[in-house]
C-alpha positions as CSV (number, residue, x, y, z in Angstrom):
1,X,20.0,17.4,-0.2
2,X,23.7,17.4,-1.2
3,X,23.4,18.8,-5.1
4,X,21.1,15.4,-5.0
5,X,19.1,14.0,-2.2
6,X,20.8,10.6,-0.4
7,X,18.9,7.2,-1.5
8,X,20.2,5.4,1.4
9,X,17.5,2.5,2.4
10,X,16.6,3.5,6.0
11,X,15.7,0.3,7.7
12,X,12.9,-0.8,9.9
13,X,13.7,-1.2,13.6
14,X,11.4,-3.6,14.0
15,X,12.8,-6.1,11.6
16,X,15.9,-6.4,13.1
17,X,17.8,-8.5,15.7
18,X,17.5,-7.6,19.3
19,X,20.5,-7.1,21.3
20,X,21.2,-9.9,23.0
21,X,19.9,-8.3,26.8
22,X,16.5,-9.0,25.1
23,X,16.8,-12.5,25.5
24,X,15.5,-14.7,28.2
25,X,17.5,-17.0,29.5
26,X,18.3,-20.1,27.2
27,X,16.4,-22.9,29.5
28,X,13.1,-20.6,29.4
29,X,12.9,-21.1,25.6
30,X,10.6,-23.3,23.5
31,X,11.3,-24.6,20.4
32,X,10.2,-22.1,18.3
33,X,12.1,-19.2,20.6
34,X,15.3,-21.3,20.6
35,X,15.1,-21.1,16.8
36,X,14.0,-17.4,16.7
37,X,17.3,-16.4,18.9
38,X,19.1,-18.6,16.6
39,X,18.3,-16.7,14.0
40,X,19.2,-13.8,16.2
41,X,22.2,-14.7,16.6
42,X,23.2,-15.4,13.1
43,X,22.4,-12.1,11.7
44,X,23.9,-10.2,14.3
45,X,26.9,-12.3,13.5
46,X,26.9,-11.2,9.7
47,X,25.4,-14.9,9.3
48,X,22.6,-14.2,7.0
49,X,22.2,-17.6,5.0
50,X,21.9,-19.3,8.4
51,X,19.5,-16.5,9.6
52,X,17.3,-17.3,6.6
53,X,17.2,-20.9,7.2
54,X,15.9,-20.3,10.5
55,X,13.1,-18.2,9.4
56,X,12.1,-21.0,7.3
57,X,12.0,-23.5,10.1
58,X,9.9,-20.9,12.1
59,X,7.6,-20.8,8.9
60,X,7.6,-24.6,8.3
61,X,6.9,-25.6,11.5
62,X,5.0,-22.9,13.5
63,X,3.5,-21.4,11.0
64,X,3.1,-18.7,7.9
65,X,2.8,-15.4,10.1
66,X,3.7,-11.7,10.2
67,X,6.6,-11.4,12.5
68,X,8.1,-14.1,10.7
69,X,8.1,-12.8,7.0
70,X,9.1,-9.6,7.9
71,X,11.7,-11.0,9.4
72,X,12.4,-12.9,6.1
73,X,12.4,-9.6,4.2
74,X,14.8,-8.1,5.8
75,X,17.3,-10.7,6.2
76,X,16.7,-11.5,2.1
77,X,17.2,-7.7,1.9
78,X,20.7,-7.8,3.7
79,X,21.6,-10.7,1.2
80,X,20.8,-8.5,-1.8
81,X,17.8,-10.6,-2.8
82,X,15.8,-8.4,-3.4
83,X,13.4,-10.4,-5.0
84,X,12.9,-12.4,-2.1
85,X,13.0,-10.1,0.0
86,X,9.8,-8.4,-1.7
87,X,8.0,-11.8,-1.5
88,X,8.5,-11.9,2.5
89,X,7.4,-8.7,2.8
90,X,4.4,-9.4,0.4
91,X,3.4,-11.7,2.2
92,X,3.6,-10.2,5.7
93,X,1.4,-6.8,4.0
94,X,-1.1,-9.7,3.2
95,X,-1.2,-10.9,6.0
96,X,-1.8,-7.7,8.5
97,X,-2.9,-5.2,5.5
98,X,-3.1,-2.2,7.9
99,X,0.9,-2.3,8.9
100,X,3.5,0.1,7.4
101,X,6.8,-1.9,8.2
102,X,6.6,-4.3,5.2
103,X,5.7,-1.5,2.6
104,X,9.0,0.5,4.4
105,X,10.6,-2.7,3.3
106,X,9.1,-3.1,0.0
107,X,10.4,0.8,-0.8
108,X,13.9,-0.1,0.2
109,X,13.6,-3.0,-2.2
110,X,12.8,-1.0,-5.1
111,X,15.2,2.0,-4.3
112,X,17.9,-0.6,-4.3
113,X,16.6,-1.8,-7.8
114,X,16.0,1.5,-9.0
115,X,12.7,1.2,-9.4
116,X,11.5,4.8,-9.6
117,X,8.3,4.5,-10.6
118,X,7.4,2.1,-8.5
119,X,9.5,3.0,-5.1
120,X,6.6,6.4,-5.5
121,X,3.8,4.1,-5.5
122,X,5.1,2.2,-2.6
123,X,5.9,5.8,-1.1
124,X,2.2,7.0,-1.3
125,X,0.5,3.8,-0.5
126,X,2.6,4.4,2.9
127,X,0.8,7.5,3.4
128,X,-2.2,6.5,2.8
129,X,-2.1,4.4,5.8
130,X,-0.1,6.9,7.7
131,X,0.1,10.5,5.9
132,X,2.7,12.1,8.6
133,X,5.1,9.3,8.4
134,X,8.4,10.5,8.7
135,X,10.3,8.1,6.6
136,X,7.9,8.0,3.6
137,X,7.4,11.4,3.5
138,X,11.5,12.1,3.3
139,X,12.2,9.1,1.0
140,X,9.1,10.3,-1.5
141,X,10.5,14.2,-1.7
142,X,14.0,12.6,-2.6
143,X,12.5,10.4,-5.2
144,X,10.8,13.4,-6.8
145,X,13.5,15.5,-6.8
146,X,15.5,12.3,-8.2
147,X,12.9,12.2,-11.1
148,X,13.4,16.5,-11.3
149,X,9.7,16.6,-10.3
150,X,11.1,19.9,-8.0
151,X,7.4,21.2,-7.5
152,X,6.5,18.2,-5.7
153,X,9.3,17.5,-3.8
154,X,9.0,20.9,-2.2
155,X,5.5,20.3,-1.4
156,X,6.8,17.0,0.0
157,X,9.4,18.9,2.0
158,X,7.4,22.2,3.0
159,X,4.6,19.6,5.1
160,X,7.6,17.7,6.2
161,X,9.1,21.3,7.6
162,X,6.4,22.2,9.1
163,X,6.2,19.6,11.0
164,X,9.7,19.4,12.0
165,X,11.0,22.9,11.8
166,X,14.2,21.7,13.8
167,X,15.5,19.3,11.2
168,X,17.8,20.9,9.4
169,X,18.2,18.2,6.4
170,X,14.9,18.6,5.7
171,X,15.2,22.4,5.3
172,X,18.3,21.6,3.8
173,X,15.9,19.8,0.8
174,X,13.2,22.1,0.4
175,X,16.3,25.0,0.0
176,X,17.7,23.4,-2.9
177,X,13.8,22.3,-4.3
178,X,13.5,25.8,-3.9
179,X,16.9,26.4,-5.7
180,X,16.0,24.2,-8.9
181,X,12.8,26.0,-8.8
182,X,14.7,28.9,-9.7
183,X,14.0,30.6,-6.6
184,X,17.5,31.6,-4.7
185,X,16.5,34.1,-2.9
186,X,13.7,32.2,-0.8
187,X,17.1,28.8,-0.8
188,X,19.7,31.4,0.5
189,X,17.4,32.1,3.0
190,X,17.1,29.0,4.5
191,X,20.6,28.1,3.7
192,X,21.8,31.3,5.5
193,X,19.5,30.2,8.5
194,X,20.7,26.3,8.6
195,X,24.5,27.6,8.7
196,X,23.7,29.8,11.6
197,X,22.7,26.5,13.6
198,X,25.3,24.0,11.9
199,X,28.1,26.3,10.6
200,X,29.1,23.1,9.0
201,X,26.0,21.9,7.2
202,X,28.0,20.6,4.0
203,X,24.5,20.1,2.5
204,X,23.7,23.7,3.2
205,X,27.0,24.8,2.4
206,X,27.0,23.6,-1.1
207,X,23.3,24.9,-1.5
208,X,24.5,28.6,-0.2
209,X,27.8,28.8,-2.5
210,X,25.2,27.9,-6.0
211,X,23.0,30.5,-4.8
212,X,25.8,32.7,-4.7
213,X,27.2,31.8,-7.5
214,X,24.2,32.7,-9.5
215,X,23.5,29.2,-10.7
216,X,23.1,25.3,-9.8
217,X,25.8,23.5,-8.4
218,X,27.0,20.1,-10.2
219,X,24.1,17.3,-9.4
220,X,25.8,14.8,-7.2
221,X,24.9,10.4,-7.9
């Protein structure tokens, strides 16, 4: 965390548009390949509306399936329709129930509508599918510590660190969970061992200069 943890969405490789040295060559393509490089195409060229119309062609005339509304989501969610964008990626959870990308895309959506509540839901039903995912877990810890629910976001952070005792944002977070919990000498620990590795750490930084100030720096939006 800064004095608040980020909220950036973190996208879903999977959704997105090859590069273009993924492509067969253009007289190898079928229909339905000419339209998905199309759609390729336009999104990587900022195109999204044309992107979009190309998913519905795929959908229309090839049929209703996974790739394809994921796909949808996360073009929808590049257009800031977010509302759309849920529906793709409702649909494509329907559709294979025991995949994560379309509930990673279903959390973005609600972070970017503020949707606390139900960004932790989405969050958990994640992990139930997959309990060490790496992106749930980080995104639940900052949503907890959002909602000043410190005790679980350190739990949230002490499994991720664990895990990952190299990744110093992470220690960065449980730190300053650590710090809200009123606990700065256990933070300055951490924070004194992060800026041994990353003298720069401005997360760390901050974190090390409240515990030394005897209090809580200003919460960053």
């Amino acid at each position: 965390f800064t004095a608040a943890p980020r909220t950036e969405p973190i996208t879903n490789p999977v959704a997105q548009a090859p590069t273009p040295a993924d492509q067969p060559p253009p007289a190898t393509l079928s229909p339905a390949q000419q339209l998905w490089q199309q759609m390729n195409v336009a999104e990587q060229n900022g195109r999204y509306e044309e992107a979009i119309a190309c998913s519905q062609a795929i959908r229309a005339r090839f049929g209703d399936g996974y790739l394809v509304n994921l796909r949808a989501g996360w073009l929808a969610y590049l257009m800031k329709d977010y509302d759309d964008a849920a529906e793709s990626y409702r649909r494509a959870a329907t559709l294979s129930p025991g995949a994560v990308a379309p509930l990673h895309g279903l959390l973005n959506c609600a972070m970017a509508r503020r949707q606390t509540d139900h960004a932790v839901r989405t969050a958990k039903a994640i992990l139930v599918l997959d309990p060490m995912n790496y992106t749930a877990n980080l995104q639940l810890a900052d949503l907890h510590f959002q909602q000043e629910d410190y005790a679980r976001a350190e739990a949230v952070c002490l499994k991720l660190a664990t895990l990952h005792p190299e990744d110093l944002d992470v220690a960065s977070r449980l730190a300053w969970c650590q710090l809200r919990l009123h606990r700065p000498e256990q933070a300055r620990a951490i924070f004194t061992s992060i800026l041994i590795a990353s003298p720069g750490h401005p997360s760390a930084l901050q974190g090390y200069l409240a515990c030394n100030a005897g209090g809580l720096s200003p919460r960053k939006e």
